[in-house]
C-alpha atoms as one frame of an Amber mdcrd trajectory, in Angstrom:
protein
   0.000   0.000   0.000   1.315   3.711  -1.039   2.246   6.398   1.681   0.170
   9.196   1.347   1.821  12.037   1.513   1.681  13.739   5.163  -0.866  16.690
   4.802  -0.610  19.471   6.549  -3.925  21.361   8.321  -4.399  24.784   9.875
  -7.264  26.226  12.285  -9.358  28.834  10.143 -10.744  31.509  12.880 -12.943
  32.990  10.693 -14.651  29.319   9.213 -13.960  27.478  12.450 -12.598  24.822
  11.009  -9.235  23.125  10.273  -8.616  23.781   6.785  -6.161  21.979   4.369
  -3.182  23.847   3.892  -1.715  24.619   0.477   2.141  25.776   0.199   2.810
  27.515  -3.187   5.793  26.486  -4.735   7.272  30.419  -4.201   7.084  29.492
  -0.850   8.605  26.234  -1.030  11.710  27.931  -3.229  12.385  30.748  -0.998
  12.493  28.017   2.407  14.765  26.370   0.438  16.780  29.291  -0.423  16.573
  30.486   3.138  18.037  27.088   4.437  20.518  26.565   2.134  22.061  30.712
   2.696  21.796  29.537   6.136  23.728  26.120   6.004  26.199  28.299   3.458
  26.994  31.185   5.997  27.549  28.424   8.847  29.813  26.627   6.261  32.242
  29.773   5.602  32.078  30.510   9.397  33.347  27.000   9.972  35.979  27.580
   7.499  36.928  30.613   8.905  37.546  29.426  12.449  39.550  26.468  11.345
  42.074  28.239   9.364  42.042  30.686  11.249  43.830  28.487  14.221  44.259
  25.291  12.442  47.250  25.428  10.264  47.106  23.144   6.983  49.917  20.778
   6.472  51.355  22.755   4.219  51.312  25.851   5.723  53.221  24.031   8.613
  56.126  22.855   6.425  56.427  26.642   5.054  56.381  28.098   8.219  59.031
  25.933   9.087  60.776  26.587   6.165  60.895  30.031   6.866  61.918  30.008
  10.633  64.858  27.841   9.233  65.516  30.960   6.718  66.314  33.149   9.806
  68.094  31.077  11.440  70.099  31.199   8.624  69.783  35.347   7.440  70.881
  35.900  11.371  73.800  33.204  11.175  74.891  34.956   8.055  74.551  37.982
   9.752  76.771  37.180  12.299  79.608  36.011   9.666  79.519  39.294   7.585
  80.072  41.501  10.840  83.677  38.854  11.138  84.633  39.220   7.824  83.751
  43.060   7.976  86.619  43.065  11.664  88.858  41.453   9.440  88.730  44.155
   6.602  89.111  46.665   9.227  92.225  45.214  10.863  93.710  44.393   7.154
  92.415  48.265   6.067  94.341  50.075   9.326  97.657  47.943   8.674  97.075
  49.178   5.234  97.070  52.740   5.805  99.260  52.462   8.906 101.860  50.251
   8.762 102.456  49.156   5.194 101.853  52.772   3.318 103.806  54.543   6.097
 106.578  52.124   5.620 106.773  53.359   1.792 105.643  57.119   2.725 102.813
  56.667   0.149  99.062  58.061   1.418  96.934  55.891   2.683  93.356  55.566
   1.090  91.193  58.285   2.055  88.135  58.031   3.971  85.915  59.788   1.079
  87.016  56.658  -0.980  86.737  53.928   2.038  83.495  54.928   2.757  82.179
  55.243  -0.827  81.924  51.930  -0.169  79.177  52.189   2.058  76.194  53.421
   0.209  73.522  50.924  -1.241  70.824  51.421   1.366  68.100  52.736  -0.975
  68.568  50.301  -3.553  67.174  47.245  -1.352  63.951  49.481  -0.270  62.025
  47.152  -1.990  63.024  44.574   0.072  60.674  46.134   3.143  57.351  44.830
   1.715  58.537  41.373   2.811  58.207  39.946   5.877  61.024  39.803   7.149
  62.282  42.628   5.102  64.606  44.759   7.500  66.460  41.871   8.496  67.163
  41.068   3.960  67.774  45.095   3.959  69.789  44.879   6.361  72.583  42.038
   5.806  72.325  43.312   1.924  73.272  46.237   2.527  75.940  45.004   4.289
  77.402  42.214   1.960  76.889  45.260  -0.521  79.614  47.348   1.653  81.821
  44.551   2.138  82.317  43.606  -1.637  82.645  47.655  -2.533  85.129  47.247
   0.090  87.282  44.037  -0.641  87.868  45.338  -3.889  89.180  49.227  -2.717
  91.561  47.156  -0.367  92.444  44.649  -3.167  93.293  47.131  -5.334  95.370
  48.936  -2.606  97.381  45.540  -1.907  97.998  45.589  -5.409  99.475  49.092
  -5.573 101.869  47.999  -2.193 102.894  44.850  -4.279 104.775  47.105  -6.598
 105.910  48.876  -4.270 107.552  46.214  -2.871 109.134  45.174  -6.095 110.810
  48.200  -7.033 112.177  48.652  -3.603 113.654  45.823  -2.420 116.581  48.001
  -0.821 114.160  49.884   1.055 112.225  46.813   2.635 115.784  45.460   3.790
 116.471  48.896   5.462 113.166  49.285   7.411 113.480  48.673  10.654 110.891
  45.068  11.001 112.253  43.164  13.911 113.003  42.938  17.877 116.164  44.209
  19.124 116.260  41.834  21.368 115.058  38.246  20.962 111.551  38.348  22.953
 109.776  35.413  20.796 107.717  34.585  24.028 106.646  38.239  24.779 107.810
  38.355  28.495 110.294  40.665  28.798 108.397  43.864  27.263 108.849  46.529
  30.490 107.574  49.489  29.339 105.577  50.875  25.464 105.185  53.856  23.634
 103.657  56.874  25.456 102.853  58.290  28.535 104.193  56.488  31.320 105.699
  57.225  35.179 109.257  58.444  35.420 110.999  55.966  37.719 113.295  58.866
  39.171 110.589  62.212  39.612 107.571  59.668  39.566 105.660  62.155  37.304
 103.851  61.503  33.699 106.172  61.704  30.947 106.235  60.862  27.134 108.304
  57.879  26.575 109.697  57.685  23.459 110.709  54.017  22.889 110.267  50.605
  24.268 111.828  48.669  27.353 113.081  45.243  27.010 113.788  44.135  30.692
 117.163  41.557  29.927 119.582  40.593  32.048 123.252  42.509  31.681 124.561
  40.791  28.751 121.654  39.870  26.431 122.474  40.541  22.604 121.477  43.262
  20.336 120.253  42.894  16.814 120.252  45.858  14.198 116.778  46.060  13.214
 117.685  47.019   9.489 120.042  47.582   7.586 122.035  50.440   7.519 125.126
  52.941   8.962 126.457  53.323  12.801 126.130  56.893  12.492 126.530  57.173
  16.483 128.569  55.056  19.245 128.213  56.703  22.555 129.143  56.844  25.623
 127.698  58.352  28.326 126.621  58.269  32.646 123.455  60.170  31.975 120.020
  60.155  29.856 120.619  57.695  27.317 123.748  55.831  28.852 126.046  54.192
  26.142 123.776  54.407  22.952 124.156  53.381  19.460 122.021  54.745  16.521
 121.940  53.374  13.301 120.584  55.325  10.031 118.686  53.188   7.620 118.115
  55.755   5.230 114.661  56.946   3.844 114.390  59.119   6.670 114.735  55.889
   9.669 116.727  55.875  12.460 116.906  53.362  15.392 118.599  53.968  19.086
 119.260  51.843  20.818 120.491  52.973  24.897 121.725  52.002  27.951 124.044
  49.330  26.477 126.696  47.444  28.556 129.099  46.578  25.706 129.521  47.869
  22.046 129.991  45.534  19.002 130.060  48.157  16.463 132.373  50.947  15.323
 131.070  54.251  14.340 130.717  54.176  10.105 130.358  50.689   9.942 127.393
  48.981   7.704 125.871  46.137   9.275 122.635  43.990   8.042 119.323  43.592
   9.473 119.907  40.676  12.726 123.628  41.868  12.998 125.020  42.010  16.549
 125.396  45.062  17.611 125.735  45.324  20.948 125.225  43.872  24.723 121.978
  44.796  27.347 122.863  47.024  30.680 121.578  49.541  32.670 124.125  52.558
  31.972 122.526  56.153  32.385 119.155  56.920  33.799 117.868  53.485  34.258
 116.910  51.633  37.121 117.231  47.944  36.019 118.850  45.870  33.279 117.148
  46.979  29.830 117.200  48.053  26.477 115.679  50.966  25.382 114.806  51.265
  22.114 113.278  53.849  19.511 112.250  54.424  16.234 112.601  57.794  14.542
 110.431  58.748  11.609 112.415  62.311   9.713 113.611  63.557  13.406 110.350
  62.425  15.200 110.162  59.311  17.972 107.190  56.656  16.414 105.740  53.747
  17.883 108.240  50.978  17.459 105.312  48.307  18.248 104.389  48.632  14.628
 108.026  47.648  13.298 108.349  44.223  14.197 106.136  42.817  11.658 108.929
  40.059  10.240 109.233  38.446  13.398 105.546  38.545  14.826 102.564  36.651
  13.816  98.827  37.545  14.389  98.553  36.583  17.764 101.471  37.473  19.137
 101.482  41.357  17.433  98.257  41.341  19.394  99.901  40.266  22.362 102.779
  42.974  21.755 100.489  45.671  21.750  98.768  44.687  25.101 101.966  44.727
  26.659 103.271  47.741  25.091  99.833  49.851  26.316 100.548  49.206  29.669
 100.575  52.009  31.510 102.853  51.178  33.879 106.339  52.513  35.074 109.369
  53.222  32.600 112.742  51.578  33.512 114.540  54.903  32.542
């Protein structure tokens, strides 16, 4: 037997009566309509919520893609600010060590820091993410290569140098007077320091090599005894030697001389013996380094017989601030 379809009645007020009730199909279609706008809406808002705090698969693999991406921008980071103390150390020797040594000018700062422009090119970097942090080490890689390539270019100009004056590198002053490999007996550096006898500030021109009476001398380069001396006061018994292009070394308070005024001798040449002659308070050697008349830091002159390290070590020492031997 068929179902009959379920009818539907209403109560008539005005007949009294329950009435058949008769749904026109516009009705029908806009119930529909109505239900399925409804079931739509609470569809999207579903949607919304879940991926809103649900993340898909493969948004998690790109967001770990990308946290690995900083790790490795601030890694990076961290490697051009080394390689850019490097530069510096290489560009200071450059300009103070190696172009003084053949009196040419170092590089100026207007073309150093030509180098260091490139900021407004990587603007369009900022509508990233992470955009500051790209701007940021490109900008700096961009400096660094600029950079590399002044300094190259420099090293280039010093390698000629070097070849056309072979004489002159022999005649710079470049090692220890005294053989110090292990960097212990440094007394006293370059600059202000206390005068052991009036116990005030004073400039001190050289460097102290505590030694004990006896210890060998070495020329530093090679060149002329222009001066043997003897003496009870200031420098004691002193030898200078002229190296030519305007260098001079002394070398004071000596116990024994090994060298006659005139002679020529060669860089790591004997010269003399350690004492404490003059105004000195203890076994030394005091030694200088004069630039055209003027006292410079010797610290920078022993470059043939110092490595990394050790220069490093050497100029700890040598800032000291301590007391002066003479």
């Amino acid at each position: 037997m068929a179902l009959r379809k379920k009818e539907k009645y209403i109560f008539n007020t005005h007949t009294l009566r329950y009435e058949k009730a008769v749904v026109s199909w516009t009705s029908s279609i806009l119930r529909m309509l109505a239900f399925m706008m409804a079931a739509l809406v609470f569809s999207l808002a579903i949607s919304t919520i879940y991926y809103k705090f649900v993340d898909s698969p493969k948004e998690k693999i790109l967001k770990g893609e990308i946290g690995e991406m900083q790790d490795q921008y601030y890694l990076l980071n961290q490697e051009v600010d080394r390689l850019t103390s490097v530069l510096d150390e290489l560009h200071y020797r450059d300009g103070n060590i190696y172009r003084v040594m053949f009196e040419a000018e170092p590089i100026s700062d207007d073309v150093w820091k030509a180098g260091s422009g490139g900021v407004n090119k990587f603007r369009y970097l900022e509508k990233y993410d992470n955009g500051e942090l790209m701007k940021d080490i490109s900008v700096k890689v961009d400096k660094l290569k600029k950079q590399m390539v002044i300094q190259s270019k420099s090293f280039d100009q010093i390698a000629d140098m070097v070849k056309n004056q072979k004489q002159m590198l022999a005649s710079i002053p470049s090692i220890q007077p005294v053989s110090n490999k292990k960097l212990k007996r440094l007394a006293s550096g370059y600059g202000y320091r206390v005068d052991p006898i009036y116990k005030i500030a004073k400039f001190h021109e050289g460097m102290d090599f505590s030694a004990p009476i006896g210890t060998e001398v070495f020329a530093t380069g090679d060149g002329v005894v222009e001066t043997v001396n003897y003496s009870f006061g200031g420098y004691g018994n002193e030898i200078i030697i002229n190296h030519g292009y305007g260098y001079r070394t002394r070398y004071a308070h000596l116990s024994r001389f090994q060298v006659k005024q005139g002679q020529k001798v060669k860089r790591g040449d004997l010269i003399g013996n350690v004492g404490s002659t003059g105004k000195s308070t203890g076994p030394h050697l005091h030694y200088e380094v004069l630039k055209n008349g003027s006292a410079v830091n010797p610290v920078y002159f022993y470059y043939n017989d110092l490595k990394d390290v050790e220069f490093q070590k050497m100029l700890e020492l040598s800032g000291n601030p301590g007391q002066a031997l003479d």
